[in-house]
N, C-alpha and C positions, 0 to 999 in steps of 0.2 A: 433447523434452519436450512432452508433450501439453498442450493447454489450460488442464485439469485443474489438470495439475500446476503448471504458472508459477503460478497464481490462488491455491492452497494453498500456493508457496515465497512467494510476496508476505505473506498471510495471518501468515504464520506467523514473518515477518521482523519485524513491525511488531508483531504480540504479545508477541512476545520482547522487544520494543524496543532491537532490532538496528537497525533503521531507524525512521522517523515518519512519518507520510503529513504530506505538505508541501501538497498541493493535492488536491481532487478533485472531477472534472467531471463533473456526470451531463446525458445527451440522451436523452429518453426521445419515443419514437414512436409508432405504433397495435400494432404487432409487436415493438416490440426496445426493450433501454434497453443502451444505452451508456453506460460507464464508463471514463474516463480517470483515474490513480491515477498520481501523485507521490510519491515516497518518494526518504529522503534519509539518509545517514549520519548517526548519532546523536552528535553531537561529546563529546569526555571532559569539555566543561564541562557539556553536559547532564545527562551520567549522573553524575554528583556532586548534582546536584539532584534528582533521583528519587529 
């Protein structure tokens, strides 16, 4: 799986709200920003409140 692709299956997990972003870390430098991304199972008592 390229790059690409894991960033778009995440992407598109969390839209769906298949999963939730539970955390996320950003470090941002002169060149780069780095992003650390938590996702978590959507439990059956969630998606009853949505």
């Amino acid at each position: 799986m390229s790059k690409e692709e894991i960033l778009l299956d995440l992407i598109s997990k969390v839209l769906t709200r298949e999963y939730v972003l539970d955390e996320v870390r950003r470090s941002n430098t002169k060149s780069m920003q780095e992003y650390d991304f938590v996702i978590k199972k959507v439990s059956s008592k969630e998606t009853t409140h949505s």
